[in-house]
Every structure is written in C-alpha cells, then in structure tokens.
GUTOR-789637 format. One line per field, with one value per residue (C-alpha): y, z, x; chain; residue number from 1. Coordinates in Angstrom, 1 decimal. Layout:
N
c2	c(Y,...)
c3	c(Z,...)
c1	c(X,...)
c	c(A,...)
k	c(NUM,...)
//
This chain:
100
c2	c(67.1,66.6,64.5,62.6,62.8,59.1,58.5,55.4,54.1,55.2,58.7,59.0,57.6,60.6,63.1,62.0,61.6,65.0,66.4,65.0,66.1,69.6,69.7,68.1,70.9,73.4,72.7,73.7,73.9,70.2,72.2,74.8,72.1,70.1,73.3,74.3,70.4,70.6,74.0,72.7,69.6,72.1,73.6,70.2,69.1,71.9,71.5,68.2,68.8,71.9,70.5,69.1,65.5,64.9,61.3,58.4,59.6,61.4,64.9,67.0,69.9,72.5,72.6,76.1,77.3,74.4,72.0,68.6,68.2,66.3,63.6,61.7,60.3,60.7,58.2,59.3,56.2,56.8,60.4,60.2,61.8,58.9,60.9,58.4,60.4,63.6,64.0,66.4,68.1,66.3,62.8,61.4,60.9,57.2,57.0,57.7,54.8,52.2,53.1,52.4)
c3	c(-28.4,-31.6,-31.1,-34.3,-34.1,-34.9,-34.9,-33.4,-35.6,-33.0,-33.5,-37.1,-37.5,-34.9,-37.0,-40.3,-38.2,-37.2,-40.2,-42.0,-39.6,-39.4,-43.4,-43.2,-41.0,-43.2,-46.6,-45.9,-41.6,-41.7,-43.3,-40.9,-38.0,-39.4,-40.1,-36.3,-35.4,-37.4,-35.7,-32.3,-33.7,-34.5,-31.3,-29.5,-31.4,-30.5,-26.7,-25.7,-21.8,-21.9,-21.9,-18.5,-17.7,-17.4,-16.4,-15.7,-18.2,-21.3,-21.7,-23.1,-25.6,-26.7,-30.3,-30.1,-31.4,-32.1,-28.3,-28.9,-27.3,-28.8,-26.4,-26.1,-24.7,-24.7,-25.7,-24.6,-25.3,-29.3,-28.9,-30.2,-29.1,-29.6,-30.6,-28.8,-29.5,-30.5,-28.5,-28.2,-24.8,-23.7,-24.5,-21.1,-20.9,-20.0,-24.1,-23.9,-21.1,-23.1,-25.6,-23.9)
c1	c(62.1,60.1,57.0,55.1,51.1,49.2,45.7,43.9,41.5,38.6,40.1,39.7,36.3,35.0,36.7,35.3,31.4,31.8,33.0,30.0,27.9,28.4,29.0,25.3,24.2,25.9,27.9,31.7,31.0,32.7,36.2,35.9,36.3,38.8,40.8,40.3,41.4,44.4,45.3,44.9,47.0,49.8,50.3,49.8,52.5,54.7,54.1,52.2,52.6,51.0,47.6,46.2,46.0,42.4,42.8,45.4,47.5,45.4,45.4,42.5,43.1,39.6,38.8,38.1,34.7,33.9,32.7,34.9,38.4,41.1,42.1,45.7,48.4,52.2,54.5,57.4,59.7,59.0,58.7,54.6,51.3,48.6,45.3,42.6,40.0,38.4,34.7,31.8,32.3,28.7,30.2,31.1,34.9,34.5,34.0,37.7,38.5,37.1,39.3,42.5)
c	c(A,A,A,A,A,A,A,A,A,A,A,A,A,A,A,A,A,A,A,A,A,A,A,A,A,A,A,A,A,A,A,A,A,A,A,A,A,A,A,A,A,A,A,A,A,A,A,A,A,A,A,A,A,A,A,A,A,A,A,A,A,A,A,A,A,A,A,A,A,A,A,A,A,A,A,A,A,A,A,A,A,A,A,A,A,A,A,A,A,A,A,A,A,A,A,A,A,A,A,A)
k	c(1,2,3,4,5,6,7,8,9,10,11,12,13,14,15,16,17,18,19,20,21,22,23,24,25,26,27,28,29,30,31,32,33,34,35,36,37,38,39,40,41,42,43,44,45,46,47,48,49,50,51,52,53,54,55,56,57,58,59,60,61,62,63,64,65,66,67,68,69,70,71,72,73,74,75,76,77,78,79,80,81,82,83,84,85,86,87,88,89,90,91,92,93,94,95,96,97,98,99,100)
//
C-alpha cells in the first residue's frame, strides 16, 4: 500500500522553529536537521507500522542525531500518515494530545 505524508499546520511551524534555531546556533545546523527529518520521513513513508504506537493511536519515529521525534497518525481510509507533530524529546507528549 502507498501512503501520502501531510503536515498539520502545528507540524510545520515546529519544523521551521527548530530549523531556525539550530541554524541560529550554528549557520547550516538547521539543513542538517531538516535533511535528517526528511530521511526519517522517507522510511516512514515506506513502512508507517513499523514505528510504535506511543499513545491512542500516534506513533513516534527518532530524528536520529538530532533529540525530536516525528509524531503521527495513520489514516488508513485515504491511505495518509498525518505528521501532528515533530517535538524535542524533553517536550512532554501531552503537547501532542492537545493537538488532536
């Protein structure tokens, strides 16, 4: 099954925060994340239910070298991954339940 990626809007404002703030804490370090997001989005794409469930429903994916995880859902009926959020692993998840 092919799944297509969306972004809520909640989602894309914490990827552009965090790229500017790593690109503030040194220039280019805000590509270097957003290169390792889009990596991560690859493979999610590729195999959404490979990634545990880390509550009611939204899955939880590692950056990588970089401490944020990619959180979403799966809407199967339209075949889409809903990216609700992208975090710093010291954000509490509740962030993400507000978000629903």
């Amino acid at each position: 099954m092919s799944f297509s990626l969306v972004f809520s809007a909640a989602a894309d404002e914490d990827i552009i925060e965090s790229i500017n703030w790593y690109n503030e804490q040194r220039e280019g370090l805000g590509f270097e994340f957003y290169d390792q997001v889009q990596e991560k989005l690859d493979l999610l794409i590729q195999n959404p239910l490979h990634y545990p469930v880390r509550f009611k429903k939204v899955h939880a994916l590692l950056v990588g070298r970089f401490p944020y995880l990619i959180y979403y859902k799966i809407l199967e009926v339209q075949s889409t991954i809903e990216v609700v959020g992208i975090l710093h692993t010291s954000r509490k998840p509740s962030e993400i339940k507000k978000r629903k």
